[in-house]
N, C-alpha and C positions, 0 to 999 in steps of 0.2 A: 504494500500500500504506500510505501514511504517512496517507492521510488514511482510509483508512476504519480504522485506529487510533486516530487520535484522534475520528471521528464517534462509535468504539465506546466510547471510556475519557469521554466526555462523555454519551451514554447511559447508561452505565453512573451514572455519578454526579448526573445528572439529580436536582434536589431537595434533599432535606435530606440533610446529610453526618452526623445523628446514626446512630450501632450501636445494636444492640439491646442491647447490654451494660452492667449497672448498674453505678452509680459507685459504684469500689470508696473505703475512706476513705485513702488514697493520693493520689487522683488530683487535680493541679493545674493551672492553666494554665501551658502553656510559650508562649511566641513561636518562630516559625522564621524569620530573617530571610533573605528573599529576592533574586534580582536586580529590582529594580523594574519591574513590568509583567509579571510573570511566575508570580506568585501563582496564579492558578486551574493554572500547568500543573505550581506544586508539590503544590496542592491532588489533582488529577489523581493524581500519582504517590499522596500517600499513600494515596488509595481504592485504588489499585490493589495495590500491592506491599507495605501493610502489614497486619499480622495484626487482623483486628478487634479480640480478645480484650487487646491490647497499648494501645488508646486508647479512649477514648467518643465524642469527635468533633471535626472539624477544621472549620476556618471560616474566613473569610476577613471579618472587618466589613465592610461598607459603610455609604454613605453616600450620599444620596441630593440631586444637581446641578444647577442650570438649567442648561440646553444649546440654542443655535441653533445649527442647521445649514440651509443653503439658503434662509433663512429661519422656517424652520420651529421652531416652540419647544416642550422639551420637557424632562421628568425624564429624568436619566440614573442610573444606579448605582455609584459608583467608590470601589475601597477607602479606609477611614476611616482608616486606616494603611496608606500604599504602602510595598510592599515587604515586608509582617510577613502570615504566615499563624500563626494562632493555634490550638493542639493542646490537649486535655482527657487527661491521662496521669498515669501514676505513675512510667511509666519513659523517662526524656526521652534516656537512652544507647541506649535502640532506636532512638527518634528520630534521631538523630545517624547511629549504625551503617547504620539504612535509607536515610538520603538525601545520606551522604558518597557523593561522586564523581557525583553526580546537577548537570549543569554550572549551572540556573537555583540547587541553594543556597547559603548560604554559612555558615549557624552556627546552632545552638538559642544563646540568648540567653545568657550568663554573668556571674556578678558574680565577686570574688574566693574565694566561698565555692563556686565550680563553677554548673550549671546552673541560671538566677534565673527562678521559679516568678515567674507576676503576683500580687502583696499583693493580698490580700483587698480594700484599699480601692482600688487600680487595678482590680480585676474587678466593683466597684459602680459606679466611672467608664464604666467600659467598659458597663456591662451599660443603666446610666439612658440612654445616650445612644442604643446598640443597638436596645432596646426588645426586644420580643418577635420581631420579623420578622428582627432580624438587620441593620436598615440604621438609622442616622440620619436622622431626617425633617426636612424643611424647616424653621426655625421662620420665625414671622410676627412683623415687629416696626413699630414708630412712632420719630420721634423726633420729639421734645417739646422746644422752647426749647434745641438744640441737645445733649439726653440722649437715650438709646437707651433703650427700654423694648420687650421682646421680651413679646409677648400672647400666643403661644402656640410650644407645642414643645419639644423637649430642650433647648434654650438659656433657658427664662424662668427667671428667677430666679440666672441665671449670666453678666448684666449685666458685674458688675464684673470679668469674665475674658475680656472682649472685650477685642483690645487696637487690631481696625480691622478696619474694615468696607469694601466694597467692591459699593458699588449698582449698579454697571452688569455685574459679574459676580455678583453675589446670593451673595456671601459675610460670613463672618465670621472673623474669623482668632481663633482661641481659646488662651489662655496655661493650660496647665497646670504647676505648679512642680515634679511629680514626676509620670511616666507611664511607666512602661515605661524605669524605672529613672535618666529624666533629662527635666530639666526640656523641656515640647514646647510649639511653635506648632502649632496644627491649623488646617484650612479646613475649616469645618461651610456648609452653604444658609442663607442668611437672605433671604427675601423682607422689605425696606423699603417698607409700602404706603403709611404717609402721613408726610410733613417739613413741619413745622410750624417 
Protein backbone atom coordinates (compact mmCIF):
# COMPACT_ATOMS: atom_id res chain seq x y z
CA UNK A 1 0.00 0.00 0.00
CA UNK A 2 2.86 2.27 0.88
CA UNK A 3 4.28 2.17 -2.20
CA UNK A 4 1.61 2.57 -4.61
CA UNK A 5 1.33 5.92 -2.45
CA UNK A 6 4.19 7.04 -3.08
CA UNK A 7 4.25 5.66 -7.19
CA UNK A 8 0.94 7.94 -6.99
CA UNK A 9 2.12 11.20 -4.94
CA UNK A 10 5.24 11.11 -7.44
CA UNK A 11 2.92 10.92 -10.55
CA UNK A 12 1.18 13.15 -9.29
CA UNK A 13 3.99 15.74 -9.01
CA UNK A 14 5.71 14.59 -12.02
CA UNK A 15 7.27 17.80 -13.75
CA UNK A 16 7.10 21.31 -12.96
CA UNK A 17 5.94 22.02 -9.39
CA UNK A 18 4.66 25.63 -10.75
CA UNK A 19 0.30 26.58 -9.85
CA UNK A 20 -1.58 28.08 -12.07
CA UNK A 21 -1.88 30.91 -9.79
CA UNK A 22 -0.46 34.55 -10.39
CA UNK A 23 1.95 36.02 -8.13
CA UNK A 24 0.17 37.93 -5.85
CA UNK A 25 2.41 41.36 -4.69
CA UNK A 26 2.90 39.50 -1.25
CA UNK A 27 4.57 36.65 -2.39
CA UNK A 28 8.27 35.85 -1.32
CA UNK A 29 10.78 33.30 -1.15
CA UNK A 30 10.78 31.33 2.02
CA UNK A 31 13.30 28.23 2.75
CA UNK A 32 11.97 25.09 4.55
CA UNK A 33 14.76 23.46 6.18
CA UNK A 34 14.73 19.80 5.97
CA UNK A 35 16.05 16.45 7.21
CA UNK A 36 18.84 16.11 4.76
CA UNK A 37 18.03 13.73 1.95
CA UNK A 38 14.69 14.07 2.31
CA UNK A 39 13.74 17.10 0.33
CA UNK A 40 11.62 15.71 -2.61
CA UNK A 41 9.56 13.79 0.06
CA UNK A 42 8.97 17.30 1.79
CA UNK A 43 8.43 18.42 -1.61
CA UNK A 44 5.83 15.41 -2.05
CA UNK A 45 3.88 16.43 0.95
CA UNK A 46 3.49 20.15 -0.07
CA UNK A 47 1.90 19.09 -3.72
CA UNK A 48 -0.10 17.14 -1.96
CA UNK A 49 -1.69 18.42 1.22
CA UNK A 50 -1.32 22.05 0.55
CA UNK A 51 -3.92 24.57 -0.92
CA UNK A 52 -2.75 25.80 -4.32
CA UNK A 53 -4.23 29.12 -3.86
CA UNK A 54 -1.81 29.43 -0.58
CA UNK A 55 1.77 29.23 -2.76
CA UNK A 56 2.95 29.68 -6.41
CA UNK A 57 5.55 27.12 -6.28
CA UNK A 58 7.87 25.00 -4.42
CA UNK A 59 11.22 23.78 -5.79
CA UNK A 60 13.97 22.18 -4.71
CA UNK A 61 17.45 23.77 -6.65
CA UNK A 62 19.77 21.43 -8.20
CA UNK A 63 22.80 21.18 -9.21
CA UNK A 64 24.14 19.21 -11.73
CA UNK A 65 27.48 16.37 -10.74
CA UNK A 66 30.15 14.16 -12.23
CA UNK A 67 29.32 10.73 -11.08
CA UNK A 68 31.14 7.01 -11.72
CA UNK A 69 29.52 4.29 -10.91
CA UNK A 70 30.77 0.66 -12.15
CA UNK A 71 32.63 2.58 -14.06
CA UNK A 72 30.53 4.17 -15.89
CA UNK A 73 30.54 8.00 -16.12
CA UNK A 74 27.83 10.25 -15.92
CA UNK A 75 25.74 13.78 -14.86
CA UNK A 76 23.99 13.21 -11.85
CA UNK A 77 21.23 15.83 -10.23
CA UNK A 78 21.80 16.73 -6.57
CA UNK A 79 20.34 19.58 -4.46
CA UNK A 80 22.27 22.89 -4.69
CA UNK A 81 21.24 23.26 -1.01
CA UNK A 82 21.00 19.85 0.98
CA UNK A 83 18.44 19.94 3.15
CA UNK A 84 16.46 23.43 2.13
CA UNK A 85 13.23 23.09 -0.03
CA UNK A 86 12.46 26.41 -1.22
CA UNK A 87 8.60 27.80 -1.37
CA UNK A 88 7.14 31.13 -3.42
CA UNK A 89 4.40 32.55 -0.76
CA UNK A 90 2.82 35.40 1.11
CA UNK A 91 1.86 33.33 3.91
CA UNK A 92 4.91 31.31 5.37
CA UNK A 93 2.44 30.55 8.88
CA UNK A 94 0.51 28.15 6.56
CA UNK A 95 3.73 26.82 5.65
CA UNK A 96 4.67 26.06 9.13
CA UNK A 97 0.91 25.07 10.30
CA UNK A 98 0.83 22.44 7.17
CA UNK A 99 4.03 20.77 7.65
CA UNK A 100 4.40 20.85 11.73
CA UNK A 101 4.47 17.27 12.95
CA UNK A 102 5.31 16.13 9.24
CA UNK A 103 8.74 13.92 10.90
CA UNK A 104 11.34 14.77 7.56
CA UNK A 105 10.63 18.94 8.63
CA UNK A 106 12.02 20.87 10.85
CA UNK A 107 11.48 24.92 10.53
CA UNK A 108 10.54 27.66 7.70
CA UNK A 109 13.60 29.75 8.15
CA UNK A 110 13.74 32.71 10.84
CA UNK A 111 15.76 35.63 11.62
CA UNK A 112 14.91 37.76 14.93
CA UNK A 113 12.31 39.69 13.20
CA UNK A 114 10.19 36.11 12.72
CA UNK A 115 9.90 34.37 9.35
CA UNK A 116 13.23 35.49 6.83
CA UNK A 117 11.98 35.92 3.30
CA UNK A 118 15.22 35.28 0.80
CA UNK A 119 16.72 39.22 -0.10
CA UNK A 120 16.19 40.11 -3.27
CA UNK A 121 19.87 39.93 -3.80
CA UNK A 122 20.01 36.09 -2.49
CA UNK A 123 17.11 35.35 -5.11
CA UNK A 124 19.44 36.86 -8.04
CA UNK A 125 22.39 34.43 -6.49
CA UNK A 126 20.12 31.82 -6.58
CA UNK A 127 18.29 32.46 -9.73
CA UNK A 128 22.05 33.24 -12.05
CA UNK A 129 23.37 30.00 -10.80
CA UNK A 130 19.77 28.17 -11.33
CA UNK A 131 19.31 29.27 -14.65
CA UNK A 132 16.00 28.62 -16.32
CA UNK A 133 15.82 24.63 -15.85
CA UNK A 134 16.18 24.97 -12.25
CA UNK A 135 19.78 23.08 -11.86
CA UNK A 136 23.34 24.58 -11.91
CA UNK A 137 25.33 23.43 -14.83
CA UNK A 138 28.77 22.36 -15.05
CA UNK A 139 31.16 25.05 -15.77
CA UNK A 140 34.32 24.44 -17.86
CA UNK A 141 37.42 25.86 -16.69
CA UNK A 142 41.75 26.01 -17.42
CA UNK A 143 44.23 26.86 -15.26
CA UNK A 144 46.96 29.01 -16.57
CA UNK A 145 50.43 29.54 -14.72
CA UNK A 146 48.80 28.19 -11.60
CA UNK A 147 45.34 30.61 -11.89
CA UNK A 148 41.98 29.23 -12.42
CA UNK A 149 40.15 30.88 -15.30
CA UNK A 150 36.52 29.23 -15.66
CA UNK A 151 35.57 29.78 -19.88
CA UNK A 152 32.33 28.98 -19.49
CA UNK A 153 29.12 28.43 -17.20
CA UNK A 154 27.53 29.93 -13.83
CA UNK A 155 30.87 30.07 -12.39
CA UNK A 156 32.85 32.57 -15.16
CA UNK A 157 33.52 35.54 -13.88
CA UNK A 158 33.13 34.28 -10.02
CA UNK A 159 36.83 33.20 -10.13
CA UNK A 160 37.79 35.18 -7.14
CA UNK A 161 34.84 33.15 -5.00
CA UNK A 162 36.44 29.85 -5.59
CA UNK A 163 38.01 29.02 -2.54
CA UNK A 164 39.21 25.09 -3.89
CA UNK A 165 38.99 23.19 -6.28
CA UNK A 166 38.96 19.42 -6.51
CA UNK A 167 39.82 17.66 -10.18
CA UNK A 168 39.44 14.35 -9.49
CA UNK A 169 35.81 14.85 -8.04
CA UNK A 170 35.04 17.82 -10.73
CA UNK A 171 34.33 20.38 -8.02
CA UNK A 172 34.50 23.60 -6.88
CA UNK A 173 33.93 24.76 -3.57
CA UNK A 174 32.31 28.20 -3.68
CA UNK A 175 32.42 31.05 -0.77
CA UNK A 176 29.45 33.13 -0.44
CA UNK A 177 29.77 35.87 2.45
CA UNK A 178 25.90 36.05 2.89
CA UNK A 179 23.31 33.35 1.52
CA UNK A 180 20.44 32.24 3.19
CA UNK A 181 21.14 34.51 5.96
CA UNK A 182 24.87 33.36 6.79
CA UNK A 183 27.95 33.29 5.31
CA UNK A 184 28.16 29.58 2.95
CA UNK A 185 30.74 27.05 1.26
CA UNK A 186 28.84 25.54 -1.78
CA UNK A 187 30.07 22.58 -4.09
CA UNK A 188 29.11 23.73 -7.64
CA UNK A 189 30.69 20.88 -11.02
CA UNK A 190 33.73 22.32 -12.44
CA UNK A 191 35.02 20.39 -15.38
CA UNK A 192 39.23 21.31 -15.33
CA UNK A 193 40.04 20.52 -19.01
CA UNK A 194 43.59 21.93 -19.41
CA UNK A 195 46.70 22.76 -16.59
CA UNK A 196 49.19 24.56 -17.80
Amino acid sequence: MYFLYRSLLRWRLWGSTVKERSSGENDMWYVIWTITRNEQDVLDCIGVTFNPDKYLRAWIPQKKVFWREDGVKSVKLKPAFPGYVFIDTADPQYVHERLRGYSNYICVLKNSEGYAPVSESEQRIISHFTGEDGAVDMSLGVIINGELNILDGPLKGMENRIVKINRHHRTAYVKFDRLLGEERILTFGLEVVEKN
